[in-house]
C-alpha positions as CSV (number, residue, x, y, z in Angstrom):
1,X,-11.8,-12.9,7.2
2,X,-10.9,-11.9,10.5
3,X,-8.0,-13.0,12.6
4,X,-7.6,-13.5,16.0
5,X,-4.0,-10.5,16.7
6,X,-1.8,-11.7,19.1
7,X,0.3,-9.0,20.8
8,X,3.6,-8.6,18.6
9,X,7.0,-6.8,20.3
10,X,7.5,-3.2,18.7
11,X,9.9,-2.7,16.8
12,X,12.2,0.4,17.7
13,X,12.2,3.6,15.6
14,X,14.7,3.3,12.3
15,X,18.3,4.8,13.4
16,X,18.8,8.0,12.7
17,X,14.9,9.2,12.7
18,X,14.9,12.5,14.6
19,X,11.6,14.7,15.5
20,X,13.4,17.2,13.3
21,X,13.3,14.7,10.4
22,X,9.7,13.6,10.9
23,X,8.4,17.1,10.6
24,X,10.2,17.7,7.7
25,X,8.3,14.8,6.5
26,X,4.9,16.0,7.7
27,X,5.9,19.5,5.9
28,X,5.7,18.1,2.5
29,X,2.1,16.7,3.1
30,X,1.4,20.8,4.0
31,X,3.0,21.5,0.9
32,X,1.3,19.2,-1.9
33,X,-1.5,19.3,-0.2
34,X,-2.5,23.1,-2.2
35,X,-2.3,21.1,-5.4
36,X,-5.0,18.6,-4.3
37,X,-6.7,20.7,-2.7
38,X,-7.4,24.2,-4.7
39,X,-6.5,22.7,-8.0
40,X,-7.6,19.0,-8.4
41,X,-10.9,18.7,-5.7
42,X,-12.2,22.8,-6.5
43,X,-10.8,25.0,-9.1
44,X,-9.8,22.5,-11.9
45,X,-12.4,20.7,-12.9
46,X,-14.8,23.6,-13.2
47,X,-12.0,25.8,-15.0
48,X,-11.3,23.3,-17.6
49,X,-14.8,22.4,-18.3
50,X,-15.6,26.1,-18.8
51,X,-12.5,26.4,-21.5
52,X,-13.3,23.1,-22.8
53,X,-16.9,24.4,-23.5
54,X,-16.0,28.2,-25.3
55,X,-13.8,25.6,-26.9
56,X,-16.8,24.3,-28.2
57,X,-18.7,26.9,-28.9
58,X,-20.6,27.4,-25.8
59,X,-21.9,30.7,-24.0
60,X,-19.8,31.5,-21.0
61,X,-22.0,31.4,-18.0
62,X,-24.7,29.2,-20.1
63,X,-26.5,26.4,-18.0
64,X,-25.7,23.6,-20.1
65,X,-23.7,22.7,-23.4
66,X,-23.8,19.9,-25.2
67,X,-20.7,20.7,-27.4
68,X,-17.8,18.9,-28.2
69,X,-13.9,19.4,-28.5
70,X,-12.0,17.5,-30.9
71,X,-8.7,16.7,-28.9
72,X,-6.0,14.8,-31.3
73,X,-9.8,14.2,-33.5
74,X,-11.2,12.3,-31.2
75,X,-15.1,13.6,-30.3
76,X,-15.5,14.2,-26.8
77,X,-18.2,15.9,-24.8
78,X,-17.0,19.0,-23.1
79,X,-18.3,17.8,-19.9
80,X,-16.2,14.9,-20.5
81,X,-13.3,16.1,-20.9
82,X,-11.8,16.7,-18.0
83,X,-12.7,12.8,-16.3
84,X,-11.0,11.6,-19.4
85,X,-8.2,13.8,-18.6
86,X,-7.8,12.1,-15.5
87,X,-8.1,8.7,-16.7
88,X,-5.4,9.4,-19.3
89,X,-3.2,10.7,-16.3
90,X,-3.1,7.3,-15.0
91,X,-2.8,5.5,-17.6
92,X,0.3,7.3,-18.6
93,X,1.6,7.0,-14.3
94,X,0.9,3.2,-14.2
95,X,4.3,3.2,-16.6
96,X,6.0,6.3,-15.3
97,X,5.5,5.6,-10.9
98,X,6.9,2.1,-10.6
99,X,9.8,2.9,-12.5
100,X,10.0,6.1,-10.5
101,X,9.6,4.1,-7.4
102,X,12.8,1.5,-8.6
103,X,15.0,4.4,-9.1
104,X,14.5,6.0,-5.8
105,X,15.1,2.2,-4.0
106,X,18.4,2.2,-6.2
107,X,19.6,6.0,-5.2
108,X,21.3,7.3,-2.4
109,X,20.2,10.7,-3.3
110,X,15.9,10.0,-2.9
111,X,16.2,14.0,-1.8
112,X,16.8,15.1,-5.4
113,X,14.1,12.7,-6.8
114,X,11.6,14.4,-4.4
115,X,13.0,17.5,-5.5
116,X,12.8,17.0,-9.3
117,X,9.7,15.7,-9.4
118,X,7.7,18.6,-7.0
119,X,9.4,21.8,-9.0
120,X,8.1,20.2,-12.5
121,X,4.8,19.8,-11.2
122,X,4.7,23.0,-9.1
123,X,6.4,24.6,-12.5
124,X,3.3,22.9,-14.7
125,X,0.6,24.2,-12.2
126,X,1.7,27.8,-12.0
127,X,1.8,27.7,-16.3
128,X,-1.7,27.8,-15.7
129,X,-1.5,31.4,-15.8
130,X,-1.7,30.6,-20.2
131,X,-4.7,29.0,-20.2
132,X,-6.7,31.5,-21.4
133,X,-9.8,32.2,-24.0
134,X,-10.4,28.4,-25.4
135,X,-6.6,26.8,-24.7
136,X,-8.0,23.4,-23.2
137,X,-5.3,21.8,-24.6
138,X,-2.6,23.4,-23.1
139,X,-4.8,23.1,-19.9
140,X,-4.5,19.7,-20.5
141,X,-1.2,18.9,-21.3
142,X,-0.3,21.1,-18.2
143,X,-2.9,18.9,-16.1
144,X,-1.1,15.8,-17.2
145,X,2.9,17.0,-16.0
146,X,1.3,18.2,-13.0
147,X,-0.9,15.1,-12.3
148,X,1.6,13.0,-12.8
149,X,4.6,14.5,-11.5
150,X,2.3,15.0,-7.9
151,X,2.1,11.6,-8.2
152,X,5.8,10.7,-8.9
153,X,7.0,13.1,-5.3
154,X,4.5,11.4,-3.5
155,X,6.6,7.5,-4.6
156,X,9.1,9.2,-3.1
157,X,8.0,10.9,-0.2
158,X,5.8,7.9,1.3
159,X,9.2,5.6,0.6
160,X,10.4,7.9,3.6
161,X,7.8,6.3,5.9
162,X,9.1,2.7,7.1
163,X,12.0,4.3,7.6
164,X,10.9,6.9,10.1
165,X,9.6,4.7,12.9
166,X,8.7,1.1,13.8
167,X,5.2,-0.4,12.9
168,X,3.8,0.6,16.2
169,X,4.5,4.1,14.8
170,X,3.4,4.2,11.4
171,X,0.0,4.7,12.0
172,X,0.1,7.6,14.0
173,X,2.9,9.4,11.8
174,X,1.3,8.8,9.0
175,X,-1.5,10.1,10.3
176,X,0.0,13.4,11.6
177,X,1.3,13.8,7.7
178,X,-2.6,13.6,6.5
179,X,-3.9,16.0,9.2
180,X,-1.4,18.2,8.9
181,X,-1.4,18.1,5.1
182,X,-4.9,18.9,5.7
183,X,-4.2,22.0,7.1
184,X,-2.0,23.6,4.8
185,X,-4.6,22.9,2.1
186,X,-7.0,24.2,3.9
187,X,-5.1,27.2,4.4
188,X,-4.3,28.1,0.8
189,X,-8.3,27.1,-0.1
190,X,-9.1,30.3,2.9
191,X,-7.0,32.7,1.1
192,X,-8.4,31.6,-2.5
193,X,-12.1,32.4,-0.8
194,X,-10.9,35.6,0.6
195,X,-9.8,36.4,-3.1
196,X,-12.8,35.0,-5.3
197,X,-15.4,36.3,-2.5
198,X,-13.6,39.8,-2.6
199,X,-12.7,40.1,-6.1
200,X,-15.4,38.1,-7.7
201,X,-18.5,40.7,-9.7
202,X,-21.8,39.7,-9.9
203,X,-22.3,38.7,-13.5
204,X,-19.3,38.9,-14.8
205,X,-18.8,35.5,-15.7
206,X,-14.9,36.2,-17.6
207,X,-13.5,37.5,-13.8
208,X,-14.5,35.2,-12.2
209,X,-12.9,32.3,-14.8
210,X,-9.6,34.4,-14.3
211,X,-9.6,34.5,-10.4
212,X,-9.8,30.2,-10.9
213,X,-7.1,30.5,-13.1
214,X,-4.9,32.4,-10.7
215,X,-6.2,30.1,-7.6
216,X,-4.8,27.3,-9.3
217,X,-1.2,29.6,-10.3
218,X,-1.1,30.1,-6.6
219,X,-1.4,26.6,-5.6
220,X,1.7,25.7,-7.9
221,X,3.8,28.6,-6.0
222,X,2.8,27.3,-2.6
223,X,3.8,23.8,-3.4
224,X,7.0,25.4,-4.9
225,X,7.9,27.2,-1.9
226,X,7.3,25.5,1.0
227,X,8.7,21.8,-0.5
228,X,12.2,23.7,0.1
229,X,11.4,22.6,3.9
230,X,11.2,19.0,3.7
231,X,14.1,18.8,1.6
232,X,16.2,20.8,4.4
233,X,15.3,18.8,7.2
234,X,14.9,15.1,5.4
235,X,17.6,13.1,5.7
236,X,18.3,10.5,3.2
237,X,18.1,6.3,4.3
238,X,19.9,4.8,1.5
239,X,18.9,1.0,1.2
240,X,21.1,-1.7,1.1
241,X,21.2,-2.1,-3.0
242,X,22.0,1.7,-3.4
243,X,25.1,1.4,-0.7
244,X,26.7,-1.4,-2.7
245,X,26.2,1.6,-5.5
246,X,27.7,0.8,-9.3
247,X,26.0,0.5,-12.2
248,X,23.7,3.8,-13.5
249,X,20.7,4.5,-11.5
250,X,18.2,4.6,-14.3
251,X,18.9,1.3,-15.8
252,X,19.4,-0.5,-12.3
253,X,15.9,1.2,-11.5
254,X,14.3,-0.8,-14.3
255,X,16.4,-3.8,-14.0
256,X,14.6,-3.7,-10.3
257,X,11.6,-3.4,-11.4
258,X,12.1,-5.8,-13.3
259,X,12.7,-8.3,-11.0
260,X,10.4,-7.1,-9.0
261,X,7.4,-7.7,-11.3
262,X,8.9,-11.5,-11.6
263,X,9.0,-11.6,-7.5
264,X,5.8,-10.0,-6.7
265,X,3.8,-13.4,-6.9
266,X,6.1,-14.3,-4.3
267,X,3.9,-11.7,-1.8
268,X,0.3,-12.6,-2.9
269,X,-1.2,-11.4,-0.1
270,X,0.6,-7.9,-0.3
271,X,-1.3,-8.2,-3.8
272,X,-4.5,-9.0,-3.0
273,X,-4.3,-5.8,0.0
274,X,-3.5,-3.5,-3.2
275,X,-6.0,-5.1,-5.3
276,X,-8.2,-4.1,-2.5
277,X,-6.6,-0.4,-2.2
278,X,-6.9,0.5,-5.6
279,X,-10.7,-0.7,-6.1
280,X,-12.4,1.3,-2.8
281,X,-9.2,4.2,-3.7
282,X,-10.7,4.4,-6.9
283,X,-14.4,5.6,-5.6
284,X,-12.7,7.8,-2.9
285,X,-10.5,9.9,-5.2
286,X,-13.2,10.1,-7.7
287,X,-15.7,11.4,-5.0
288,X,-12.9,14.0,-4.5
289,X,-12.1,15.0,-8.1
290,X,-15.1,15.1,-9.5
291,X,-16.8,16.9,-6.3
292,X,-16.7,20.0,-7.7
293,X,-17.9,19.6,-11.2
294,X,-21.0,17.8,-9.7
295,X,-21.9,21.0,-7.4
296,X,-21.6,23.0,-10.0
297,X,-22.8,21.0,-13.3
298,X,-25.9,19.0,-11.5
299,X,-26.6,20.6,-8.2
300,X,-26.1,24.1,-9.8
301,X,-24.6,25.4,-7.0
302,X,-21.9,28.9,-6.4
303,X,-18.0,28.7,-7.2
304,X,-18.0,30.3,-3.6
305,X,-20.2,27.5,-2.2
306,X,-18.2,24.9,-3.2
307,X,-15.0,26.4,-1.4
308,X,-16.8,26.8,1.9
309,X,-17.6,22.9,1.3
310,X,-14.2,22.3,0.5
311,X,-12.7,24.2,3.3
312,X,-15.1,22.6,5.4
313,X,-13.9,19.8,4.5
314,X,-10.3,20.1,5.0
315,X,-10.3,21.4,8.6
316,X,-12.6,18.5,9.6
317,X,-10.3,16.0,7.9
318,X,-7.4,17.2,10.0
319,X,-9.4,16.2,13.1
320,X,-11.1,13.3,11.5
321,X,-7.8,12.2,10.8
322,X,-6.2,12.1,14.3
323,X,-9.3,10.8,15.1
324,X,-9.2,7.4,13.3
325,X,-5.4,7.3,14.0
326,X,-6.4,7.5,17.7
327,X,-9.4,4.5,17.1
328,X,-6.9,2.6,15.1
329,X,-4.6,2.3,18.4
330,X,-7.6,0.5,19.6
331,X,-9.0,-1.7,17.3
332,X,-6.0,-1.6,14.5
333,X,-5.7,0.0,11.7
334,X,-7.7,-2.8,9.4
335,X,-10.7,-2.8,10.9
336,X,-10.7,1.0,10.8
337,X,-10.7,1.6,7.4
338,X,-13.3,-1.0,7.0
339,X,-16.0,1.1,9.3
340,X,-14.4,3.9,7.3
341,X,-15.4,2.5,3.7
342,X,-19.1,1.6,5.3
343,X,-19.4,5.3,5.9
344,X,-18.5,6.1,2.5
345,X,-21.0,4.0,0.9
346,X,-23.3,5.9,3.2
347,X,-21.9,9.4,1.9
348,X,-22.7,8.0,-1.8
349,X,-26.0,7.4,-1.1
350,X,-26.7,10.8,0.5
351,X,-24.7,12.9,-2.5
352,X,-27.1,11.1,-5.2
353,X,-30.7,12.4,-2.7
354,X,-29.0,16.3,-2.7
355,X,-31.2,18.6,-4.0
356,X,-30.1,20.9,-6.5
357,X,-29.7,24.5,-5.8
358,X,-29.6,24.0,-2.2
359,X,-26.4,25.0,-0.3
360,X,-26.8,23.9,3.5
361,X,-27.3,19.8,2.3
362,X,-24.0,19.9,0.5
363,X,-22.2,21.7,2.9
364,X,-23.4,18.8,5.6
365,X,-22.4,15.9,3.5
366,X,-19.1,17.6,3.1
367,X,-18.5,17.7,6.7
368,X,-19.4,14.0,7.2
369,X,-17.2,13.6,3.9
370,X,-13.7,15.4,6.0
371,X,-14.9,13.3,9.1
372,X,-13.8,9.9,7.3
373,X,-11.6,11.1,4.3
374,X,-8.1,11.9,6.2
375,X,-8.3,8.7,8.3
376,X,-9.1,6.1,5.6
377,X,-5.8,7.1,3.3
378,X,-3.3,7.9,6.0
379,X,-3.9,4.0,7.8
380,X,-4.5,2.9,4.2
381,X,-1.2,3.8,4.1
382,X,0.5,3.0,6.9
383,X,-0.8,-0.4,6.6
384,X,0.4,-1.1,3.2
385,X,4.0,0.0,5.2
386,X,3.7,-3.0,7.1
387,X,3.4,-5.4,3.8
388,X,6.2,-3.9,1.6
389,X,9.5,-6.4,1.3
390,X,12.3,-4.2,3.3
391,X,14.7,-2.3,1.0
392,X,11.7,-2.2,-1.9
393,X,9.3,1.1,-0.4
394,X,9.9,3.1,-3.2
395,X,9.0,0.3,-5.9
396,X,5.9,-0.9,-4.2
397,X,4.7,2.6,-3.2
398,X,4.7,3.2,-6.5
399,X,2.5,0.6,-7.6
400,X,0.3,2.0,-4.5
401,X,0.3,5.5,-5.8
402,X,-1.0,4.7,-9.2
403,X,-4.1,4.8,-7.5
404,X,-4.0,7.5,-4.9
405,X,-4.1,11.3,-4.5
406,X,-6.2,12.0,-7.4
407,X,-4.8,9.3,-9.7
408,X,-7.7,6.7,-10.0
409,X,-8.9,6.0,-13.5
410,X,-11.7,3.6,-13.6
411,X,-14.1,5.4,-11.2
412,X,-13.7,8.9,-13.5
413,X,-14.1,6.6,-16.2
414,X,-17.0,4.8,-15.7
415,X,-18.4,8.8,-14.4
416,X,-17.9,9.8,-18.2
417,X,-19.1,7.3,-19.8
418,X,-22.3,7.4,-18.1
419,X,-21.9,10.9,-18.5
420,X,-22.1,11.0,-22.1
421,X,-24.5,8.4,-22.5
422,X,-26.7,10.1,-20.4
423,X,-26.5,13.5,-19.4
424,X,-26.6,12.8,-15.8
425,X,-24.0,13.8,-13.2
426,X,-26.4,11.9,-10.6
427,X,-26.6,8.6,-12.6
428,X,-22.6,8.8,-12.7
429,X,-22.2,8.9,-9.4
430,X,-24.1,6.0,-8.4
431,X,-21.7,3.9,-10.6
432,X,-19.6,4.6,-8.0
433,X,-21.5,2.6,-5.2
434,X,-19.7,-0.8,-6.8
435,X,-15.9,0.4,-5.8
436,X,-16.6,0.9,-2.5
437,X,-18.7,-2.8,-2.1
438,X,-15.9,-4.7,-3.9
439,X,-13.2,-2.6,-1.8
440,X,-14.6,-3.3,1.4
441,X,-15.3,-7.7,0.2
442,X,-11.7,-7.8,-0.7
443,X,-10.0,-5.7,2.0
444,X,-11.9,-7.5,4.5
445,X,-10.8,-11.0,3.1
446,X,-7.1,-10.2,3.7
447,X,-5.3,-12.1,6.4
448,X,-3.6,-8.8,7.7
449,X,-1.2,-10.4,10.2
450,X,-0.5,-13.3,8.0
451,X,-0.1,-10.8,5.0
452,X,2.5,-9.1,7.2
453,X,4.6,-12.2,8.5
454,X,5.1,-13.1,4.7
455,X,6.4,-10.1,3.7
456,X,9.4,-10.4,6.2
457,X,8.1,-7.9,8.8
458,X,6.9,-8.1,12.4
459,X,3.0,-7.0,13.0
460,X,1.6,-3.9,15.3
461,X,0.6,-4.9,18.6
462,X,-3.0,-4.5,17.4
463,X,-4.4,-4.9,14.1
């Protein structure tokens, strides 16, 4: 329920947080961003869908297929594959991105964690350059290093935030990452369209697979290259634990996490807020993945269409984003992504009345999509800053990041289930209506400020 926010003193900026540092900070957002962007939300899905169905015996170019791949034996509908791919993703990171998180609470080197875990994603994206003819399974086994090593740099790299200003701050830095993220995926996605819109030949189905292969190779280099920034100009805030050092990282880490898992009931309301986050995070990043694979399975709908869409999308997230930083300074950062999570129930709705084969509709809902995206992560975000125990960011944002960036499971889940009972990409998407309900019941029956008091910190003026 709502609470009646009483103005809090700021606190000051972490020692030691320079502007230099915070763009460094910003820098790695512009550089993972390419992953998320041209790989998971555009070229992926569609790619492995196509390999996944000349797997199976399909035409390449055909209209439908109802073939099958036989991963490990298992039966699985080649339309299918790649939301189970995802789900498996996340199972595998609920063990892997805690643990991750632990380690990097226990290091004094967090740099070299960021580092390791960018270059072997990066490194599995560009091996995407082998997945040719009917390899879906090195496709996915790539998929799942990348997926979940994207996932394990992005523990570390939010840990940076609390430490890189006060919590009258956060929301506007962590907005300025998301925008700015936005950007430099955007950017990438432009030069990919320049490619596949220059390159591409009418009916000729095999080039245009291979020019979605190497947008996806490209996206690795990017991340690659430009995460060489970030770790230049970071600079690293060892936490108390890792200063009193001894002991071997690893097996500290777990024995951490550990005692964090026996702690955590100690913060209930920090659960309940995450609870929250990973239901209506669920529906977002499953509207995201699976975007593309919808426009192009059910809505029928051009490769090049999509990316326009996409790109759309990204250069009105960077604004949308500022944007509901800026309204959060007014009416906090709760209440924001609650109107935010209205409006996607709202974008739901209008994606399941598109009609097929039409361009401009999709286009539209894709620009009301960027308008709310950006802004409903980046205070998601920042707010889940102000609930974290001090001296634990890296172990609780990895609980957070199981279910962000493109590592939900239960929404893709429930998408290929209905799926393959059905054969409709519309009926799976209005499974998706219920996470973004639920989300908005329970985030809006969190005491914010009282969640924030018990976890030792001081509240934002507003909330």
């Amino acid at each position: 329920m709502a609470e009646t926010v009483t103005p809090a003193v700021a606190e000051p900026a972490r020692p030691g947080s320079t502007r230099r540092e915070r763009t460094g900070w910003y820098l790695y957002d512009w550089a993972n961003s390419a992953f998320q962007t041209t790989v998971i939300t555009v070229f992926l899905g569609p790619f492995l869908t196509t390999v996944a169905e000349l797997a199976a015996g399909c035409e390449l170019g055909a209209d439908s297929c109802d073939g099958s791949v036989h991963p490990l034996g298992i039966r699985v509908a080649a339309g299918s594959y790649y939301p189970y791919l995802i789900s498996l993703s996340v199972f595998l990171t609920v063990f892997v991105l805690p643990v991750v998180g632990a380690v990097a609470d226990r290091s004094r080197h967090k740099k070299r964690l960021l580092a390791l875990a960018a270059f072997t994603g990066a490194a599995a994206t560009i091996g995407f350059a082998f997945v040719t003819g009917e390899r879906y399974l090195l496709g996915g086994v790539l998929f799942l290093i990348a997926n979940i090593s994207f996932g394990a740099a992005v523990v570390v790299y939010n840990s940076f935030l609390p430490q890189l200003g006060g919590p009258d701050e956060r929301d506007a830095i962590s907005s300025r990452g998301w925008a700015i993220g936005y950007l430099g995926g955007g950017l990438l996605l432009a030069l990919n369209l320049v490619a596949v819109t220059l390159l591409s030949e009418e009916g000729n189905d095999q080039r245009t697979l291979d020019l979605a292969r190497w947008s996806i190779v490209s996206a690795g280099v990017w991340w690659a290259a430009f995460t060489l920034l970030p770790l230049r100009w970071l600079r690293e805030h060892p936490t108390a634990a890792a200063l009193r050092g001894g002991g071997n990282v690893l097996t500290d880490g777990f024995r951490q996490l550990g005692r964090t898992l026996r702690e955590i009931k100690a913060y209930p309301l920090t659960l309940f807020f995450l609870l929250a986050f990973l239901v209506f995070n669920d529906g977002i990043q499953t509207v995201i993945t699976l975007a593309s694979q919808y426009g192009t399975e059910e809505l029928r709908l051009e490769q090049s269409t999509l990316i326009v869409t996409i790109l759309l999308v990204q250069f009105l997230a960077f604004g949308g984003a500022l944007a509901l930083g800026a309204l959060a300074r007014r009416i906090g950062a709760w209440k924001t992504v609650l109107l935010s999570l209205v409006l996607w129930t709202g974008v739901i709705i209008a994606a399941f009345r598109l009609p097929a084969e039409a361009p401009v509709p999709f286009m539209i809902l894709g620009g009301c999509i960027g308008l709310v995206l950006g802004g409903s992560q980046a205070l998601s975000r920042s707010l889940f800053s102000q609930l974290i125990p001090t001296g634990k960011e890296g172990e609780y944002y990895g609980f957070y990041e199981i279910s962000d960036k493109g590592t939900s499971w239960l929404g893709p889940l429930a998408f290929g289930l209905v799926f393959q009972l059905t054969s409709s990409y519309r009926v799976g998407l209005v499974s998706l209506l219920i996470f973004f309900v639920v989300g908005f019941a329970l985030l809006a029956a969190v005491p914010i400020r009282r969640a924030i008091i018990a976890a030792g910190n001081t509240p934002p003026r507003v909330l």
